[in-house]
Phi, psi and omega in degrees: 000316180251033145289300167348281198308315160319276185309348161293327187090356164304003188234013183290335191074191184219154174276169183286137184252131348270173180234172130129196182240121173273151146031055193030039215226095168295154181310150165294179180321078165020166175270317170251159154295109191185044162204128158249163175200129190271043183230347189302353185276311141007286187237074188297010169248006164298082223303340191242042171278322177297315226256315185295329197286139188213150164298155158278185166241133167280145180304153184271153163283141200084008164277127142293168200266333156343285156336293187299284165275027142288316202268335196290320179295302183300317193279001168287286184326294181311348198268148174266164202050029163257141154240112154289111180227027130273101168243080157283145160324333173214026172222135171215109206242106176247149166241130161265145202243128174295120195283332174262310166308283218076006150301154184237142183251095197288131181241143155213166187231151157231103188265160195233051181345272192300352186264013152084027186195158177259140189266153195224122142227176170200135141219182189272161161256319207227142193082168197274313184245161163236024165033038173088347185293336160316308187286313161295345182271319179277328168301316184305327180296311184319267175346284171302345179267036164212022175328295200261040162257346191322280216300330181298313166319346206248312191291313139352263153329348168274325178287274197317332179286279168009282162315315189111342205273020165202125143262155144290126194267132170218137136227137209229134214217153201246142159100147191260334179256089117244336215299298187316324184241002158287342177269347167273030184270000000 
């Protein structure tokens, strides 16, 4: 029944009034958790400003923020179930959609030349948690936008492991009823 209900488009929600960026300024947190935002410091009496708060993403150096989110634009189309269906010169507003529910999730960037950076929100439309997918979805951006850096990194790391100055950490724990508190270590 509440595949149905998905698949039908009943659980897409409406988006939150207002979206888009004022006075360089993206909408605040959600009310519940179920949103981030690296502007969420902004409106510090804002019951999800702790829960909400993320980094911005830096701007690269010798990039203008055009650039950035052009290259930021491409890699939200390539991600499935994002549609960009914003583009401004220093805005960018996509919603991702969830594959089976089919719930949407409102994404916007915002860029801030001068403190040298893009402002991130992602929230949910519709339930009180998003059970971290907003946060892993603006974390994933971090990541993939430094995707065709991996092997300099793995080489990098290899040397310090080498060198001594990073360890590997292994703890291998016996029994499957140890499992509860091994994940609370």
């Amino acid at each position: 029944m509440i595949f149905a209900t998905g698949q039908l488009g009943f659980l897409r929600g409406e988006p939150p009034v207002p979206l888009g960026a004022s006075a360089g300024r993206l909408a605040p947190p959600s009310r519940t958790p179920n949103s981030v935002s690296s502007q969420a410091a902004l409106y510090p009496e804002h019951p999800q400003a702790m829960y909400a708060a993320i980094d911005p993403l830096a701007l690269v150096a010798n990039e203008n923020g055009a650039a950035a989110l052009a290259r930021l634009d491409k890699l939200l189309q390539a991600t499935p179930g994002v549609t960009v269906v914003e583009r401004q010169p220093h805005y960018l507003r996509a919603q991702a959609e969830t594959r089976w529910l089919k719930f949407v999730d409102d994404v916007e960037l915002l860029v801030d030349e001068p403190a040298g950076v893009i402002h991130l929100r992602s929230g949910s439309r519709l339930g009180r948690k998003d059970f971290g997918v907003n946060r892993a979805r603006m974390e994933g951006i971090v990541v993939f936008d430094w995707a065709k850096r991996y092997g300099e990194a793995a080489v990098q790391m290899g040397q310090w492991l080498a060198q001594g100055k990073m360890t590997a950490r292994e703890d291998i724990v016996e029994g499957l009823e140890t499992f509860p508190d091994t994940l609370n270590k």
